[in-house]
C-alpha positions in Angstrom: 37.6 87.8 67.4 34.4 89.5 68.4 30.7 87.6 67.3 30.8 90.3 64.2 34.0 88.6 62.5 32.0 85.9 61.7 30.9 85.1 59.2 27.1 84.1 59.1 27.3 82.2 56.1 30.9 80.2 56.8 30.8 76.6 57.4 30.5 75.8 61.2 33.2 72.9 61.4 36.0 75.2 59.8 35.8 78.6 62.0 38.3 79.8 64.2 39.0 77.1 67.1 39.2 80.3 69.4 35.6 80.3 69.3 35.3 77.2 71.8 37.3 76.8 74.4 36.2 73.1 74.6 38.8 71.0 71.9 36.3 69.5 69.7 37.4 66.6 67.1 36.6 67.8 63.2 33.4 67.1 61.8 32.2 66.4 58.6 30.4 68.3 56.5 26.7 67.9 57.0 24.5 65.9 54.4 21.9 68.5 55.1 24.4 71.0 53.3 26.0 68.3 51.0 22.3 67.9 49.3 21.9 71.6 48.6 25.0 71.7 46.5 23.5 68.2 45.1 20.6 69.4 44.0 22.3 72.4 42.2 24.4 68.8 40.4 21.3 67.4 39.7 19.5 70.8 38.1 22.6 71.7 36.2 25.3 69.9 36.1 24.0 66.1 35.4 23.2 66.9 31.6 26.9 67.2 31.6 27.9 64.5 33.8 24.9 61.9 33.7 26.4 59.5 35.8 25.1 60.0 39.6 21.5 60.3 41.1 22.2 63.0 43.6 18.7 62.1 45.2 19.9 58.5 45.7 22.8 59.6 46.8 21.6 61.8 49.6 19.8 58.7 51.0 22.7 57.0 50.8 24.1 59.7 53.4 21.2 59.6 55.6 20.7 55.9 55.7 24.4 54.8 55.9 25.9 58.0 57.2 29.6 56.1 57.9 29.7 55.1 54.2 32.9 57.1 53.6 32.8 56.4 49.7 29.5 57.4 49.9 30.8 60.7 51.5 34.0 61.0 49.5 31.9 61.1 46.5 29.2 63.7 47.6 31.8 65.9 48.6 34.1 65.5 45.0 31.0 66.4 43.5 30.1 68.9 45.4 34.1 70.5 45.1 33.5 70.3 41.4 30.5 72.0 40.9 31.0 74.8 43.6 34.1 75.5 40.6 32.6 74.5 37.8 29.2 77.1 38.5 31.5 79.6 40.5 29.2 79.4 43.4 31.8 81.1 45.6 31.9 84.0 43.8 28.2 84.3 43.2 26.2 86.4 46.1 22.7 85.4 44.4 23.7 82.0 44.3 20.4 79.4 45.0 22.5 78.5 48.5 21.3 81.8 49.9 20.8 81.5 53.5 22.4 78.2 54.2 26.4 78.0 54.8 28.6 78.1 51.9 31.5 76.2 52.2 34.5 76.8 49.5 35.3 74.5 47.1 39.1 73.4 48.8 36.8 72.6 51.9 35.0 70.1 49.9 38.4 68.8 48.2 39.9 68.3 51.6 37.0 66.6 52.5 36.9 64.0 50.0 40.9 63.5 49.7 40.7 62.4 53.6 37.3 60.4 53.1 38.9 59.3 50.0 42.5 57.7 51.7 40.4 56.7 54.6 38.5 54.5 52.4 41.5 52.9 50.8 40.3 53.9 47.5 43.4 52.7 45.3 42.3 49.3 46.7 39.3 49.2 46.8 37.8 50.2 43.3 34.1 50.7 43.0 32.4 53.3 40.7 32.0 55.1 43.7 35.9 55.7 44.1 35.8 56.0 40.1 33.6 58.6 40.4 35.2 60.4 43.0 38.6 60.4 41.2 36.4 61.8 38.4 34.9 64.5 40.3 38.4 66.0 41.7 39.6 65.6 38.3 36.8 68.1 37.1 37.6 70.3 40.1 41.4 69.9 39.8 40.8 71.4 35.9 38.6 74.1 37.1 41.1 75.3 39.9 44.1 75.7 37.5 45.9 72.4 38.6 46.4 70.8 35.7 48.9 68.2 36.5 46.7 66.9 39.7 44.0 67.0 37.0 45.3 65.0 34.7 46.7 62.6 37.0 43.5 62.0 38.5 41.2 61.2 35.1 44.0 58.6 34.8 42.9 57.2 38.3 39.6 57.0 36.9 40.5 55.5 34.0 42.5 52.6 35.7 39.6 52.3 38.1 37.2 51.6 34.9 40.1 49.0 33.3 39.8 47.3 37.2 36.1 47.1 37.2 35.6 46.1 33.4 33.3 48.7 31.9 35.7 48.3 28.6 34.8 44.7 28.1 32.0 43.3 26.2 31.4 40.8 29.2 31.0 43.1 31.7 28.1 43.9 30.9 26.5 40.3 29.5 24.5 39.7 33.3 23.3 43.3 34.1 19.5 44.7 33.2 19.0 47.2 30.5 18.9 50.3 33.2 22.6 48.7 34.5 24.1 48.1 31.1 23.1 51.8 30.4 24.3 53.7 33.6 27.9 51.6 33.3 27.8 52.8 29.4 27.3 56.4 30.5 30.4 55.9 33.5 32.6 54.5 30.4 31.6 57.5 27.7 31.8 59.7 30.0 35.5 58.5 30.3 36.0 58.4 26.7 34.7 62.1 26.1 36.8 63.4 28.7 40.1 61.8 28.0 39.5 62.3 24.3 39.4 66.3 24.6 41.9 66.0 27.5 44.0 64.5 25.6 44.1 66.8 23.0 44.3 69.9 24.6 47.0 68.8 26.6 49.1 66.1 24.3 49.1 63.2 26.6 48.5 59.7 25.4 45.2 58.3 25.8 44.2 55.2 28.0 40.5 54.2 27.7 40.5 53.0 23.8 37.2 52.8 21.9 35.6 49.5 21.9 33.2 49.0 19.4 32.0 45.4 20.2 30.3 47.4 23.7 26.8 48.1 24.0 25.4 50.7 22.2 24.9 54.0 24.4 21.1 54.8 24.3 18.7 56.8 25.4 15.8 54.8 27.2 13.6 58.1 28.0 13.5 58.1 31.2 15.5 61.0 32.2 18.8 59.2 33.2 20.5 60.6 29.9 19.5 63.5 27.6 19.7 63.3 23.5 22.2 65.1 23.9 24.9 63.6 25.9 24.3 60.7 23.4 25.1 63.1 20.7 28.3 64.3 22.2 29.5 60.9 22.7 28.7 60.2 18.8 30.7 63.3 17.8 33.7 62.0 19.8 33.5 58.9 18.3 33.9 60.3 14.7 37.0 61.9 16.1 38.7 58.9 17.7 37.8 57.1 14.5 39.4 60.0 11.7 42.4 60.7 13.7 43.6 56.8 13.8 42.5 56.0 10.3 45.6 54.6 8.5 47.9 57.2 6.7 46.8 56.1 3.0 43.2 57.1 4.2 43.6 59.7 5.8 42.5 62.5 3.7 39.0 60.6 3.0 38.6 59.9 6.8 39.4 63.9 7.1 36.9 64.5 4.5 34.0 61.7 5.6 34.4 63.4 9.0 33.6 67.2 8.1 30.8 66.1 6.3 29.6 64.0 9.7 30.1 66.9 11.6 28.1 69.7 9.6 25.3 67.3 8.8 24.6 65.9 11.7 21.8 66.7 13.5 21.4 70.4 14.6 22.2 71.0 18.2 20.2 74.3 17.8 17.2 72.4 18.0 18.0 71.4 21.6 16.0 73.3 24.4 18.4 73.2 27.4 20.9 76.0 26.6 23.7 74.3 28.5 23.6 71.3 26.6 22.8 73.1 23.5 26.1 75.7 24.2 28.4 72.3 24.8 27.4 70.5 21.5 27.3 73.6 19.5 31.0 74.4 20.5 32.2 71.0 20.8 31.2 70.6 17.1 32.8 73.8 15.8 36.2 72.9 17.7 35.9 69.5 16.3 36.2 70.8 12.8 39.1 73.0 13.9 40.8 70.3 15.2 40.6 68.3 12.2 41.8 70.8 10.1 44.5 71.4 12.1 45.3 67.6 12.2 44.9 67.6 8.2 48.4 69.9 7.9 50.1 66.8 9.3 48.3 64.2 7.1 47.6 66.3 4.2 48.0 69.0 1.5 46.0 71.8 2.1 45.4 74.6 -0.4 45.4 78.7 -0.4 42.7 78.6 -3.1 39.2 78.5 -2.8 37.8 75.2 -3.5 35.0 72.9 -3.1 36.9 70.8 -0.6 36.8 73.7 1.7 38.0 71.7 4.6 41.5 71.5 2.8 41.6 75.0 2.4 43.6 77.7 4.7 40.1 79.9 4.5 38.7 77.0 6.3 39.3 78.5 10.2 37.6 82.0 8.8 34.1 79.8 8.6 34.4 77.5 11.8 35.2 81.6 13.7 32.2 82.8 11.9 29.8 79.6 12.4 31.0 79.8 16.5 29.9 83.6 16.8 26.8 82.9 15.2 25.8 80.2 17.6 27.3 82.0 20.3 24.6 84.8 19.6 21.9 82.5 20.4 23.6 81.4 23.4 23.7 83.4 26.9 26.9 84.0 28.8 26.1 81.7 31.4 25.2 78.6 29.6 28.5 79.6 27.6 30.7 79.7 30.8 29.2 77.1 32.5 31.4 74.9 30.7 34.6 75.8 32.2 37.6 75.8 31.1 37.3 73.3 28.5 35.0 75.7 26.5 37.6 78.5 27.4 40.2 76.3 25.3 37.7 75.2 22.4 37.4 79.0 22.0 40.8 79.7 21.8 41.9 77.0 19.5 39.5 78.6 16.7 40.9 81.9 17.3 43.8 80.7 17.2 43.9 79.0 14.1 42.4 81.7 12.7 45.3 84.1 14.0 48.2 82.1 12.8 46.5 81.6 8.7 45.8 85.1 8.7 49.6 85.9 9.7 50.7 83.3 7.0 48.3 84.5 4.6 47.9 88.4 4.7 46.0 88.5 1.8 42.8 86.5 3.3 42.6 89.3 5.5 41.3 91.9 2.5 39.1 89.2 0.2 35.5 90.4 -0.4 33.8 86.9 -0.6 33.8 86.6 3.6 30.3 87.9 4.8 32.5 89.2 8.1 35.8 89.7 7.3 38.9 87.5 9.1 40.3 90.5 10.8 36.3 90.9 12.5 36.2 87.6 13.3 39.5 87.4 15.3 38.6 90.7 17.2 35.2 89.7 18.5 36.2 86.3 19.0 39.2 87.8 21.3 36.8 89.9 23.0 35.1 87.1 24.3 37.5 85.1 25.4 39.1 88.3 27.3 36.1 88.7 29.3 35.5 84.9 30.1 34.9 83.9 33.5 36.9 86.9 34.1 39.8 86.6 31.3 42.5 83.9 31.6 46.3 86.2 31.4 47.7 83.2 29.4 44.9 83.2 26.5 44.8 87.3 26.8 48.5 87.4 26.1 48.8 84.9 23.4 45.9 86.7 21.2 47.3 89.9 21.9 50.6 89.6 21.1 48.8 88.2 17.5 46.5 90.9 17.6 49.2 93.0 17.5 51.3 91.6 14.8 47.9 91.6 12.4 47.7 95.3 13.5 45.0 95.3 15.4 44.4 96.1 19.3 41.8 96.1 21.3 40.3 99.6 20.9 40.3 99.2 17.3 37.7 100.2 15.4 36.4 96.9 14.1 32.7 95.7 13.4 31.4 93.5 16.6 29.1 90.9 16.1 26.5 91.0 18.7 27.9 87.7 20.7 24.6 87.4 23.4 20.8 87.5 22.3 19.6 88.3 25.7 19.9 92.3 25.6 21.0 92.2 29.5 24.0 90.3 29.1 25.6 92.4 25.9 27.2 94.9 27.8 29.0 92.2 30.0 30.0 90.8 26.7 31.4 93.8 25.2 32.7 95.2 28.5 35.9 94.5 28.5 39.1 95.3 27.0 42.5 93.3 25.9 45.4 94.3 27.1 48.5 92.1 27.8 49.3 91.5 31.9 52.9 92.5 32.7 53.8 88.9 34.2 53.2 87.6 31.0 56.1 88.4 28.4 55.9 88.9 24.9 56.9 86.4 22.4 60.3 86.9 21.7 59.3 86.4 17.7 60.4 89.1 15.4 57.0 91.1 14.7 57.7 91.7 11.6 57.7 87.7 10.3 54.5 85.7 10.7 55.4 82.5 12.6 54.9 79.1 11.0 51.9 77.6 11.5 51.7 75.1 14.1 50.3 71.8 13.4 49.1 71.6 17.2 47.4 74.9 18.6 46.2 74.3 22.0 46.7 75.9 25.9 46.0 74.1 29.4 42.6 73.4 29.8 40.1 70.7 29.9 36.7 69.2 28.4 
């Protein structure tokens, strides 16, 4: 292996051992490099995750630099962010000139810091946090078993430490009770969408008599993040409202979720893109839970959230925020946006297949069969296209007779005139190791009362 193999921007520790003769015992991963990929947590990834000061952290390396929860942390974070952002992939990414290391490095690295550590034993946020981190990785990397598996850990890990009892939190300063608030919503949010995306039970319950998540204005937690966790907690409390009130829940819900306060407003666009999608797939998923609790009507009416028309204006609200929204801030989000995506489109899918005759009214400003095309283009062109979504709207594509190189109306999806193209770009086909659905074509399936695909908040 001559000096040109190398490569200049590979992590030191994990080249070839061929390139010393002298046997030399692993090292870890520098905090010099671990604070790069910190920083890029702190500038982007902490409005989602408000729960560690990478700063603080990184003194934590320096000053204590055999604190392996300390490390195991750092480098979960680090694994999940180099995923999350797609920093591997990205040439022009802000870690130019320094050694990249690939997001399995990091894993690896905080698995072993991790064990150890004893981390099963002994629980800290830290190790919460850690378990956390991997879990966000996990998701991003396609293991979806690992990743749920491990946002139980952290769940568990909570339930050990306290964070979902009133008492916990009865000694601790304002600027505590608030940080352990943020560790236990943060928790809830996750789980909550995990949970639904995946149909697994849920762990964490909501526990009113808590502290009440705030925002002190100091920078540790944005309005919106606050927001978010309100929105989940309309959720939790509709969907385990007692049978014989179940349709007002259903209804006092909607009307919470399209008044509340308008995430538009928001100036960071990655925060802006998560509450602005979250909301939309909110109202899908309620809908979708009313066909279990509820009658639901094929006639327009002024409880429109009761109607089957209902998924044709959550498709059409999503592309219109989506056109004030750039690609990046939209992918940022993994794939937990990836799935919010699909679950409008495919709700919209299935009622148009059920209902052929929405597909031709005049009263839609964009009509259903628009709506389903553009919002399949952009889910075949996000983060690169996922083969499992791809083949699912295109075999419903298909049966609505449409296909990708139909000539359909477009909405123009990105504002910024640069990204359009990359938008647009691509085409839908269905990938050969993906079959079919064995379905007749020629009879609309039922419509499911659950439409979701692996993924994660």
């Amino acid at each position: 292996m001559s000096d040109s193999d190398v490569d200049p921007k590979a992590w030191p520790d994990i080249l070839s051992p061929t390139l010393s003769a002298i046997p030399q015992e692993p090292q870890r991963i520098s905090t010099a490099c671990l604070s790069h990929y910190l920083d890029i947590y702190q500038a982007r990834g902490y409005g989602i995750w408000p729960v560690v000061d990478a700063e603080a952290l990184t003194a934590r390396l320096l000053t204590h630099p055999d604190d392996l929860e300390a490390y195991a942390l750092a480098t979960a974070i680090c694994a999940a962010i180099v995923s999350q952002f797609s920093i591997d992939a990205d040439p022009g990414s802000p870690l130019e000139g320094h050694y990249r290391v690939p997001s399995n490095t990091f894993e690896s690295e905080a698995k072993k810091a991790r064990n150890d550590s004893d981390h099963l034993e002994n629980v800290t946020i830290f190790s919460l946090l850690s378990s956390f981190f991997l879990h966000v990785y996990s998701a991003n990397v396609g293991r979806m078993n690992a990743s749920t598996v491990l946002l139980g850990e952290a769940i568990f890990k909570a339930h050990i430490i306290g964070l979902h009892k009133p008492t916990h939190y009865e000694l601790m300063t304002i600027e505590q009770t608030q940080y352990a608030l943020r560790v236990y919503w943060l928790l809830f949010i996750t789980e909550r969408a995990h949970s639904l995306q995946h149909d697994v039970p849920t762990t964490l319950k909501r526990a009113p008599s808590l502290p009440r998540l705030e925002d002190l204005h100091d920078g540790s937690v944005t309005p919106a993040f606050v927001q978010l966790c309100r929105l989940f907690n309309i959720l939790d409390v509709t969907i385990t409202a007692e049978p014989a009130a179940a349709r007002h829940a259903l209804a006092l819900a909607q009307q919470q979720l399209s008044s509340d306060e308008d995430p538009r407003s928001l100036e960071n666009e990655l925060q802006r893109a998560d509450i602005t999608m979250t909301q939309q797939w909110m109202r899908i998923f309620l809908w979708q839970h009313a066909l279990n609790v509820t009658n639901l009507s094929s006639r327009a009416s002024q409880d429109e959230e009761f109607s089957f028309r209902f998924p044709a204006k959550v498709a059409q609200n999503v592309l219109s925020n989506l056109s004030s929204l750039s690609r990046e801030s939209v992918e940022a989000h993994g794939p937990g946006m990836e799935s919010k995506l699909f679950d409008v489109a495919n709700s919209l899918a299935d009622v148009m297949m059920i209902m052929p005759s929405l597909n031709h009214e005049s009263h839609f400003s964009v009509s259903p069969r628009d709506l389903i095309h553009s919002l399949a283009q952009v889910l075949a062109s996000f983060r690169g296209g996922n083969p499992a979504v791809i083949s699912i709207l295109q075999d419903k594509l298909t049966m609505l007779g449409l296909s990708a190189g139909s000539p359909q109306k477009l909405l123009e999806l990105s504002s910024p005139e640069e990204e359009h193209d990359e938008w647009h770009g691509r085409t839908m086909s269905a990938p050969s190791t993906y079959p079919s659905s064995a379905a007749d074509p020629s009879m609309p399936p039922p419509l499911q009362s659950s439409m979701s695909m692996d993924a994660t908040y």
